[in-house]
C-alpha positions in Angstrom: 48.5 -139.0 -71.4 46.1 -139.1 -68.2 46.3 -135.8 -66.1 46.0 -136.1 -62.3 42.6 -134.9 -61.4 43.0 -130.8 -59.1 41.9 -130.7 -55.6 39.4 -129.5 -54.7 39.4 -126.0 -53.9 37.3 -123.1 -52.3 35.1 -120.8 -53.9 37.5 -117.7 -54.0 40.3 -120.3 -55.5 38.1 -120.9 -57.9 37.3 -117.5 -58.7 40.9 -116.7 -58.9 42.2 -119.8 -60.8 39.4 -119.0 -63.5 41.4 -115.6 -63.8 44.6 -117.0 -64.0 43.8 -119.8 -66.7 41.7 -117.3 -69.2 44.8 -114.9 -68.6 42.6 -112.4 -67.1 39.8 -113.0 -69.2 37.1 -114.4 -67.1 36.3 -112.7 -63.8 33.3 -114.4 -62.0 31.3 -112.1 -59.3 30.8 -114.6 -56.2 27.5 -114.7 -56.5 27.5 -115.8 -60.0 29.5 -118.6 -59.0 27.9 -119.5 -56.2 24.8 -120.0 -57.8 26.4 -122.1 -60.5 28.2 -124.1 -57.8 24.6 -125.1 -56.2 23.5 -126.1 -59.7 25.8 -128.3 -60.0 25.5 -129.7 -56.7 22.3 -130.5 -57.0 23.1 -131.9 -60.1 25.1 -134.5 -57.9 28.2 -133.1 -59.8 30.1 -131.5 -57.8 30.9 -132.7 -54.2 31.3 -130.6 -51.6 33.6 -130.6 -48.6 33.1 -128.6 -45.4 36.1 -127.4 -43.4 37.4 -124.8 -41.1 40.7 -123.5 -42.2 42.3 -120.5 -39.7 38.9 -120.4 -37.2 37.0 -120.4 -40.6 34.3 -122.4 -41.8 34.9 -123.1 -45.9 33.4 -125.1 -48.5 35.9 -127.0 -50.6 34.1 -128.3 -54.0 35.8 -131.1 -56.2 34.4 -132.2 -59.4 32.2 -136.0 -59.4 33.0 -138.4 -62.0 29.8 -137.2 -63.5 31.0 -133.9 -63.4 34.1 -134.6 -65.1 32.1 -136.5 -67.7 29.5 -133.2 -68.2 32.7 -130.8 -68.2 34.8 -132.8 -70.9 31.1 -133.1 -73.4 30.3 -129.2 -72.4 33.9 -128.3 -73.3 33.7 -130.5 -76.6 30.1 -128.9 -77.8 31.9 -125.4 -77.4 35.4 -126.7 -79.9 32.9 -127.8 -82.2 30.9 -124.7 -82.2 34.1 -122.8 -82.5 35.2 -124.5 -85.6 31.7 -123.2 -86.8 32.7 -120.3 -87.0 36.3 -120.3 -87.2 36.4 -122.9 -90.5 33.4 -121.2 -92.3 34.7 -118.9 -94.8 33.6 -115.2 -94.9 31.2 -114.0 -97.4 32.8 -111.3 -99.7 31.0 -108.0 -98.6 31.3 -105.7 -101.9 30.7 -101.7 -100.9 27.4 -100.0 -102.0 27.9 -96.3 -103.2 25.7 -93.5 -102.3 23.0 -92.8 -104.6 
């Protein structure tokens, strides 16, 4: 099952969808982003859109086929580090009396 790719979307969107997917987990500062967002533009994998929305000048930014490609392996190293740790078993920890 394909899903359609999002659209592209401004820096605050981004900021804000983050939030809403992670259930209020992940909150980016703007310049955190920001920085990460010219990364990845330099990279060549993001593209970026300008465009002035109510008498404002934005950026939109949309994922390159690259991107998607780096996104999808990122995402994948972190499930398989995740099962590192989720699949190993505990070692027993016995308690050590007071001498």
């Amino acid at each position: 099952m394909s899903r359609a790719r999002p659209r592209p979307l401004h820096g605050y969107a981004i900021i804000k969808r983050a939030e809403e997917l992670s259930g209020g987990r992940v909150r980016m500062a703007a310049g955190t982003l920001y920085a990460a967002l010219d990364r990845l533009n330099a990279e060549q994998l993001l593209r970026v859109e300008g465009k002035v929305v109510n008498g404002r000048a934005r950026r939109y930014y949309d994922l390159t086929d690259e991107g998607v490609a780096a996104l999808r392996a990122e995402a994948d190293q972190m499930l398989q580090a995740a099962r590192v740790v989720t699949e190993r078993r505990a070692p027993r920890v016995r308690a050590v009396k007071p001498a």
